[in-house]
C-alpha positions in Angstrom: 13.1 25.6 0.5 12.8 21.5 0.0 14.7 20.5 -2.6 11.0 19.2 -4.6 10.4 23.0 -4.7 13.8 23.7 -5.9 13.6 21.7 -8.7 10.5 22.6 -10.0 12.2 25.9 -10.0 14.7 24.6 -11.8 12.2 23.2 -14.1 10.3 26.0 -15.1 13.8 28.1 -15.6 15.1 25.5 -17.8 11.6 24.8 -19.9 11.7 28.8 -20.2 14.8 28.5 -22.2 17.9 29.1 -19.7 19.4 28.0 -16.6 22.6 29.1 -14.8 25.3 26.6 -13.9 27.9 27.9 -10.9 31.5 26.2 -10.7 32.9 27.5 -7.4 36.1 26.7 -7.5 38.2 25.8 -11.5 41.0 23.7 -10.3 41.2 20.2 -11.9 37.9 19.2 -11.0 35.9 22.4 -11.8 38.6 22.7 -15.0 36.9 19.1 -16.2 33.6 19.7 -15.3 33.6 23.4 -17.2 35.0 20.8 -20.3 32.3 18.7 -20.3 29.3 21.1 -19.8 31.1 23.2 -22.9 30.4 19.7 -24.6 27.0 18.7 -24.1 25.9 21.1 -26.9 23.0 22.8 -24.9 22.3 26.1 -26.0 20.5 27.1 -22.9 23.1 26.3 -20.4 25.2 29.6 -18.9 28.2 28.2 -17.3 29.6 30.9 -14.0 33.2 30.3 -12.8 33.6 31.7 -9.4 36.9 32.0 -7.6 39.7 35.3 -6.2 42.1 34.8 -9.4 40.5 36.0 -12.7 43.6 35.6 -14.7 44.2 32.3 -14.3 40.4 31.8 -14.6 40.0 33.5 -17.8 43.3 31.6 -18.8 41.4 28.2 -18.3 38.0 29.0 -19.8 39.7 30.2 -23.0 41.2 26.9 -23.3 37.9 25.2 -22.3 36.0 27.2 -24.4 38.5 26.8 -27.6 39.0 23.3 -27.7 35.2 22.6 -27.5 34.6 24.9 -30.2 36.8 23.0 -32.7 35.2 19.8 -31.1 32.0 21.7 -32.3 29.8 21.4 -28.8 30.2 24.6 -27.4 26.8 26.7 -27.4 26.9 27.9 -24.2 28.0 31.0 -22.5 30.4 31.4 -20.0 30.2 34.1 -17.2 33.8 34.8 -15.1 32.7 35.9 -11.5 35.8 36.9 -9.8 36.7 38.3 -6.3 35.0 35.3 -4.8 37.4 34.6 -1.3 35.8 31.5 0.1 37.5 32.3 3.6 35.0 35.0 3.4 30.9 34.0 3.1 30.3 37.9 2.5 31.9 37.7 -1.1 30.6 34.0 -2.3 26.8 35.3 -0.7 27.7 38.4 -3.0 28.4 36.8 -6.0 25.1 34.5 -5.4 23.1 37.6 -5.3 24.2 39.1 -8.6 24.6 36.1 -10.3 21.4 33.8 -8.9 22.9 30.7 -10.1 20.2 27.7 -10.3 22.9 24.4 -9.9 25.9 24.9 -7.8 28.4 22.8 -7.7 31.6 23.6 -5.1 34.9 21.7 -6.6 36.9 23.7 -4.3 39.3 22.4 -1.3 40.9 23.9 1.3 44.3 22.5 0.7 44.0 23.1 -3.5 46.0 20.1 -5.5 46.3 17.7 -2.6 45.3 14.5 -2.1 44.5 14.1 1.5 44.5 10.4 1.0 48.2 10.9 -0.2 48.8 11.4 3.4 46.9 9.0 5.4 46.0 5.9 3.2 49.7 4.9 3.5 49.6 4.8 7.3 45.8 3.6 8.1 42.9 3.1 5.7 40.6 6.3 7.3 39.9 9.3 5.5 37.6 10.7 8.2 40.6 12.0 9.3 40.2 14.9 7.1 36.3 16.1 7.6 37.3 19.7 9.4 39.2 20.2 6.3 36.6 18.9 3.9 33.6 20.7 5.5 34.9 24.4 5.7 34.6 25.8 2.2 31.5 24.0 1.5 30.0 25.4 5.2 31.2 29.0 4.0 29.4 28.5 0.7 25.8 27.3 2.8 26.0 30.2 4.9 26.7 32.4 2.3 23.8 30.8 0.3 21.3 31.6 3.4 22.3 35.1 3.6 21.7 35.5 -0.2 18.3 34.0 -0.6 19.5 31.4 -2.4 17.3 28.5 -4.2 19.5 26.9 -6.2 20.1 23.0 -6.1 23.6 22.4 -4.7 26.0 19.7 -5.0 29.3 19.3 -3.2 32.2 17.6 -4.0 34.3 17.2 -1.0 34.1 13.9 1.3 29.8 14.6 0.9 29.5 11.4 3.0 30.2 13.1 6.2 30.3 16.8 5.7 27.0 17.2 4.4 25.6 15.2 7.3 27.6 17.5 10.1 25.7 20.7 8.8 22.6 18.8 8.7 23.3 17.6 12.5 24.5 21.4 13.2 21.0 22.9 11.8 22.8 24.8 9.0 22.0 24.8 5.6 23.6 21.8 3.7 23.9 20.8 0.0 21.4 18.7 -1.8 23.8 16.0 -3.1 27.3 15.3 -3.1 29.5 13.8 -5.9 31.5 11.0 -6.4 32.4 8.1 -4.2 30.3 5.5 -5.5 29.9 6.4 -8.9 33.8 5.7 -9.0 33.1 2.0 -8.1 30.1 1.1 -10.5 31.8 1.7 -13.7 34.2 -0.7 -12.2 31.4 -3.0 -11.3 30.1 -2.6 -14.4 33.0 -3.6 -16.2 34.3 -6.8 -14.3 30.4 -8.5 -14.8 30.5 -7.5 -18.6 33.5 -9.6 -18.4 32.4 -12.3 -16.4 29.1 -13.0 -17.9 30.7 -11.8 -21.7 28.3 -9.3 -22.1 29.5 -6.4 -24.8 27.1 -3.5 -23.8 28.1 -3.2 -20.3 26.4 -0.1 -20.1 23.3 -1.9 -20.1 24.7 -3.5 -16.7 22.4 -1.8 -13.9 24.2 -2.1 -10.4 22.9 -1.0 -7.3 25.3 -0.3 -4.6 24.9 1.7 -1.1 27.8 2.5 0.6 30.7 4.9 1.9 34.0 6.4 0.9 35.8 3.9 2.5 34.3 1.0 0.4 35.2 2.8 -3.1 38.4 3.1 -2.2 39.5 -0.3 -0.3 37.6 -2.0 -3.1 39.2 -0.2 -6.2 42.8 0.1 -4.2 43.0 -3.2 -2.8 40.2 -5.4 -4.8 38.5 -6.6 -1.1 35.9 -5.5 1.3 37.7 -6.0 4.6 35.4 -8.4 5.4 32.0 -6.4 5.2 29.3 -7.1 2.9 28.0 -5.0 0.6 24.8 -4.1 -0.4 24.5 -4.9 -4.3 22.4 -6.1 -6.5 23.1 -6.3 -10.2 20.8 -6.8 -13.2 21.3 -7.3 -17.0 18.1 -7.3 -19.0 15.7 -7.2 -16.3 17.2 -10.0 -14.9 19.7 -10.4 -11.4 22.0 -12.0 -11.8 23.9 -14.1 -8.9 27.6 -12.7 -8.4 30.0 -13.9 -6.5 30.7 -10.3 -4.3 34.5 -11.6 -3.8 35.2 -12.2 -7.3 33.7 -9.3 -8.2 35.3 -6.7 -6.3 38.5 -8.8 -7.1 38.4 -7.9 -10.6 37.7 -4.1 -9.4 40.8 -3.3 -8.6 42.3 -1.7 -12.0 45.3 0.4 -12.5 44.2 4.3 -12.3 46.6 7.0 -12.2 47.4 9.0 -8.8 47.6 12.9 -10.6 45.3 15.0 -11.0 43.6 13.1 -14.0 41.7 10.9 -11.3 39.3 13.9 -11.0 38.3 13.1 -14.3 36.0 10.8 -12.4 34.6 13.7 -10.0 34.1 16.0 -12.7 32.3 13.0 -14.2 30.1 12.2 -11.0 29.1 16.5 -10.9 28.2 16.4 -14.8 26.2 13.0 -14.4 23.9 14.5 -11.6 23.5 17.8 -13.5 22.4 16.0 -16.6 20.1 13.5 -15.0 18.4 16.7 -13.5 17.9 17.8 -16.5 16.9 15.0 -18.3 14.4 14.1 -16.0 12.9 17.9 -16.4 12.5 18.0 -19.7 11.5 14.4 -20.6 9.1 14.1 -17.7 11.3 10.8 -17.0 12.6 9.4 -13.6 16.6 9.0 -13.6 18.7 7.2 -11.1 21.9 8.6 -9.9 24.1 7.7 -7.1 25.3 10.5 -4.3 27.1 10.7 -1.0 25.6 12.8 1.4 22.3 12.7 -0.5 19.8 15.0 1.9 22.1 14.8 4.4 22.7 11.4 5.1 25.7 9.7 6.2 27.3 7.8 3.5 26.5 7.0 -0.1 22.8 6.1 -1.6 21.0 5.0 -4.5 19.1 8.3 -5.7 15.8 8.7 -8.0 15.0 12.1 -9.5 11.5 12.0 -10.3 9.7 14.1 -12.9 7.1 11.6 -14.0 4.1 13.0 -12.1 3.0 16.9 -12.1 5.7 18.1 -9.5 9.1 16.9 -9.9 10.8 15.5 -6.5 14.1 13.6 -5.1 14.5 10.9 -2.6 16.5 7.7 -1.5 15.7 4.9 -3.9 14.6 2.6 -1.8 13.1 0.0 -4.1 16.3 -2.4 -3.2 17.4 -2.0 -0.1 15.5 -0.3 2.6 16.6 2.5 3.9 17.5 1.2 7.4 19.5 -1.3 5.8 21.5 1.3 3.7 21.6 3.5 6.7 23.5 0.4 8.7 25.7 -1.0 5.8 27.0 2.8 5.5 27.5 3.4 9.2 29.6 0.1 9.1 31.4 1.2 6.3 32.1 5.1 7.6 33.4 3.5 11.0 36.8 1.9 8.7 36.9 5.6 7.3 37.1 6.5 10.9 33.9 7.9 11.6 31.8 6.7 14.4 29.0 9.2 14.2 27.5 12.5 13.5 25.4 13.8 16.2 24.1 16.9 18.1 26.2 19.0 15.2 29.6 17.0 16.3 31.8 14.7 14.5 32.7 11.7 16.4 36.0 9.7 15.8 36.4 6.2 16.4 38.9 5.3 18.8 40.6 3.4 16.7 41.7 6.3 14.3 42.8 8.2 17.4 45.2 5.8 18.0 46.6 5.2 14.5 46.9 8.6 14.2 48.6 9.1 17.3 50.8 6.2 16.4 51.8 7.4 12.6 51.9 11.0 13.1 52.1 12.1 16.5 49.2 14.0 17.0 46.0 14.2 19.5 42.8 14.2 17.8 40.3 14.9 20.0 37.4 12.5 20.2 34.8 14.8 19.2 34.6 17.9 17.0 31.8 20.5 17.6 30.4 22.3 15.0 31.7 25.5 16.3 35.4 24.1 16.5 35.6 22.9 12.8 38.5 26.3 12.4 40.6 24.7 14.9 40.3 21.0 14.1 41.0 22.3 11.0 44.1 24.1 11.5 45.2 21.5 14.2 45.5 19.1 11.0 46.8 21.2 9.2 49.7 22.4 11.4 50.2 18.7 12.8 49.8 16.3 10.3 49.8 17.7 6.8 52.9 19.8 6.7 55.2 18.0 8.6 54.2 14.7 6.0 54.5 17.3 2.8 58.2 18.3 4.4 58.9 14.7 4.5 58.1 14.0 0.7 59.9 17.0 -0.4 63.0 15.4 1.3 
């Protein structure tokens, strides 16, 4: 089902007076996110928690739950759906079934409470290292959603910029959107033109920015670019304005923490898209939002969710840039990350990340990943790279 069609479902289900929100996963992202749905005061909204441990679920919704109450925005209901194994599609396409969730939103990960970057940016600026890792939950979760019937919109939290594209290359089923990335850099954006140009209501600030993981993170660690270009184009009352891209992305770099609070901003990016959705369904309204792996492309784009006309439909905003430029710029951008392409359902690594990681950790990437070897790659990682370098911090 095309994602137009989905959200007109989502539409009519909404209009009629509930829809049915599914976290997969409640560590610190799905934990924030659950927060700031219990605060948006919408009566209509059922919120499902999915995951194996329904103690410590129940444990964290309570809380959730609590505090929004004596913040007075909690009206909606929350559903714990427990025995949900992510290893195994036959208990997440289970849950779907009896629970026929219309938004789903996977904070989950593999490796729960680490930071992959942790590991790698150290050592070489390339988190493409980690795509078997960050596309195996979410490709459990797509095939369990085939095998249920499934038509609810889905958005994915985990490195979106290349692990939505690989199912899409593969033929499987892939999410809709994918959070974060980008939308961590415009706030940023936002702020360091406000102060530049002295204007107070930054959030009046509208930047448009295509690009990949890499790019949010070189810029808002580091303050540069690495010598690439980006596409952006900011405006301030209908007007652009002319910015100085250096300067800019200078002033982006601002002191965030390292812990688990960073996932405020994920949470944020999953609750932003959600709401737009909505607003744009029940206002009749077209909303901007910005996603990674949007439709299964590679890298981050500029999104419009339309609802203006009779049907209600999605695509690549394109009024900007085109959408061969964006297309190149993120390529570009994916190739620092590591990634020189996604093709005939295999992930391609540049040679240049072989060799780093060969240098840093000792280990023999191969140059391409097929779909069918995503286990291995996987556990390759996993038994090469990331415990011998948590052993080495715990030292």
């Amino acid at each position: 089902m095309e994602i137009d069609m989905r959200l007109e479902e989502l539409k009519q289900h909404y209009l009629v007076g509930e829809i049915k929100v599914m976290i997969i996963g409640l560590g610190s992202v799905g934990g924030y996110l659950l927060d700031y749905l219990l605060g948006s005061e919408n009566e209509r909204l059922t919120v499902i928690v999915a995951g194996r441990d329904r103690a410590k679920m129940e444990a964290d919704i309570n809380i959730a739950r609590t505090a929004a109450t004596i913040r007075r925005t909690n009206r909606s209901r929350v559903v714990i759906a427990d025995g949900v194994d992510l290893e195994n599609p036959d208990t997440v396409a289970c849950c779907l079934k009896v629970h026929q969730p219309d938004i789903i939103v996977n904070t989950s990960r593999v490796c729960a409470g680490l930071k992959y970057g942790s590991i790698s940016w150290k050592s070489f600026r390339a988190y493409g290292i980690w795509t078997p890792l960050s596309i195996r939950f979410i490709r459990n979760i797509m095939k369990a959603y085939e095998a249920a019937g499934c038509r609810a919109v889905v958005i994915n939290t985990s490195y979106s910029d290349a692990s939505i594209p690989w199912l899409r290359s593969a033929g499987a089923a892939y999410p809709d959107f994918g959070s974060g990335n980008v939308n961590h850099l415009l706030p940023r954006i936002r702020f360091a033109v406000a102060q530049k140009y002295r204007i107070r209501d930054f959030w009046n600030i509208d930047a448009i920015l295509a690009t990949s993981h890499f790019h949010d993170v070189v810029i808002s660690k580091e303050g540069h670019t690495e010598g690439v270009k980006q596409l952006l184009e900011v405006r301030y009352q209908d007007k652009r304005l002319e910015i100085d891209q250096d300067e800019i992305f200078r002033a982006c770099k601002i002191p965030m923490p390292t812990d688990a609070k960073r996932n405020m901003m994920n949470a944020s990016s999953n609750f932003e898209l959600i709401q737009a959705m909505l607003r744009a369904l029940e206002n009749g309204s077209r909303e901007r939002v910005f996603s990674p792996g949007a439709f299964g492309e590679m890298g981050g784009y500029p999104v419009l969710i339309d609802s203006s006309g009779p049907v209600p439909c999605a695509r690549i905003d394109c009024s900007v840039f085109s959408l061969e430029e964006m297309r190149a710029k993120n390529r570009e951008s994916l190739a620092l990350d590591g990634i020189e392409d996604i093709r005939d359902g295999c992930l391609i690594y540049t040679d240049r990340l072989l060799e780093k990681v060969q240098a840093a950790f000792g280990a023999q990437l191969p140059k391409t990943v097929p779909f069918d070897e995503i286990d291995q790659a996987a556990r390759y990682i996993t038994e090469t790279i990331i415990r011998p370098a948590l052993g080495k911090q715990e030292q």
